[in-house]
C-alpha positions in Angstrom: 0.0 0.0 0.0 2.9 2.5 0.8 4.3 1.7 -2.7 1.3 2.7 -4.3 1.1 6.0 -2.2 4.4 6.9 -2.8 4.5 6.4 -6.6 1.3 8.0 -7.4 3.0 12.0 -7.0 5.5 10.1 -9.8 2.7 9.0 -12.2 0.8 12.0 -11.7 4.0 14.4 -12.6 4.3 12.5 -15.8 0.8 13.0 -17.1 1.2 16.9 -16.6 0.9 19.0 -19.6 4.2 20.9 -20.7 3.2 24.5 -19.7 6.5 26.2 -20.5 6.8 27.6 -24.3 7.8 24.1 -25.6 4.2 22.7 -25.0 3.3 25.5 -27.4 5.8 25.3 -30.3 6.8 22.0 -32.3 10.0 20.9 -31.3 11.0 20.0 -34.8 10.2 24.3 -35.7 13.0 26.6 -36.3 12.2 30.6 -35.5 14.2 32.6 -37.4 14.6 36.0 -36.2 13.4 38.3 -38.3 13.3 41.5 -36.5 14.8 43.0 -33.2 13.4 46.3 -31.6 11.6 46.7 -35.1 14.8 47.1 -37.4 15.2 44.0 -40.1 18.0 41.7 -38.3 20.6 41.1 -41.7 22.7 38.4 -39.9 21.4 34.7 -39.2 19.6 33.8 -35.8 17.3 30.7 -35.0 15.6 29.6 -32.0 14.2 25.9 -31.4 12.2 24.6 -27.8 13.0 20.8 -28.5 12.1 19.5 -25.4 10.4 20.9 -21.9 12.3 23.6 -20.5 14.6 23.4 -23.2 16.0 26.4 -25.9 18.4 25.3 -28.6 19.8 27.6 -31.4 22.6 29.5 -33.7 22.8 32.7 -33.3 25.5 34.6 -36.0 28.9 32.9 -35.1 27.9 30.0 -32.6 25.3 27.2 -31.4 24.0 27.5 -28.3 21.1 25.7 -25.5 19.7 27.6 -22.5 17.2 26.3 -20.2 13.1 27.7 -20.0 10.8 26.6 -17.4 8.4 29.4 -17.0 4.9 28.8 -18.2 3.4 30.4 -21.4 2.8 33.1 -22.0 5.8 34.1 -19.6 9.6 32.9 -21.0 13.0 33.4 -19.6 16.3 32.3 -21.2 18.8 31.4 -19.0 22.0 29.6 -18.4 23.1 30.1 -22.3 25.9 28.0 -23.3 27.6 28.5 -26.6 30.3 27.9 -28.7 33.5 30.0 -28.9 34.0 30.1 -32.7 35.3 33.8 -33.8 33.1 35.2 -37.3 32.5 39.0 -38.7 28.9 38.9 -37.0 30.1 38.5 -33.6 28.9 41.8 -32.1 25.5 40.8 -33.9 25.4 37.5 -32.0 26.4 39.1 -28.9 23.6 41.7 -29.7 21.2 38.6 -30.3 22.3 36.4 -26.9 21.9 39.6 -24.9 18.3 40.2 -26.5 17.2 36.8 -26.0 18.1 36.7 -22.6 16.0 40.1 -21.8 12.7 38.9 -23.0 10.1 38.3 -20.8 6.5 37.8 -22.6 6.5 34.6 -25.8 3.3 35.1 -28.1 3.0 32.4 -31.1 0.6 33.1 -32.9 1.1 30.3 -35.7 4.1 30.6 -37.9 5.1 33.4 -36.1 6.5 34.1 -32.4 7.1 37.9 -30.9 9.3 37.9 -27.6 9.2 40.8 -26.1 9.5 42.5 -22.4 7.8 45.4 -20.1 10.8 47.6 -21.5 9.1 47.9 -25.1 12.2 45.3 -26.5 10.9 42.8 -29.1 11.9 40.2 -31.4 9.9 39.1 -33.9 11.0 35.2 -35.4 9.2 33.5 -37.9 9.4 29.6 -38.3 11.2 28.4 -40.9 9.9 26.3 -43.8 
């Protein structure tokens, strides 16, 4: 009887519904940013959730995975790891990583997603085909 008591809060965790962003978008789509505080962003940026409280990507120069556990609408991109490789868009990924990590509010509406924060900052990405 104690077995069954104590593995119930187990069972029950796995039948809850991802709430974080990742419950929301595919994990197989790719957001590419399109826009950042409404100017066209020229160099390459994507964005993936593959997995609860996951955030995978490339931004300019580098790959990168950060964690995101809050639920949607709410996001928060933290702990960013990414590579170290040197490019000619490295002040546009370091524009990009910084961006990411400030944004507060995730909308998807369909192909698109708009991150944005109470500061007026957005980012506007648009899944790729």
């Amino acid at each position: 009887m104690y077995r069954v008591i104590l593995t119930l809060p187990i069972l029950l965790a796995a039948c809850i519904k991802d709430e974080s962003i990742s419950g929301y978008a595919a994990p197989d789509t790719v957001y590419v940013l399109q826009e950042l505080n409404g100017a066209a962003f020229a160099a390459s940026a994507t964005l993936q959730f593959p997995a609860k409280g996951q955030a995978t990507g490339n931004g300019p120069c580098n790959g990168f995975r950060a964690t995101q556990t809050l639920p949607y609408p709410w996001i928060a991109i933290r702990d960013l790891v990414a590579t170290k490789r040197a490019c000619p868009d490295l002040a546009a990924e370091t524009q990009y990583f910084s961006a990411l990590q400030g944004m507060a509010i995730a909308d998807v509406l369909g192909p698109v997603m708009i991150l944005s924060n109470d500061a007026g900052d957005e980012m506007v990405f648009r899944a790729q085909n």
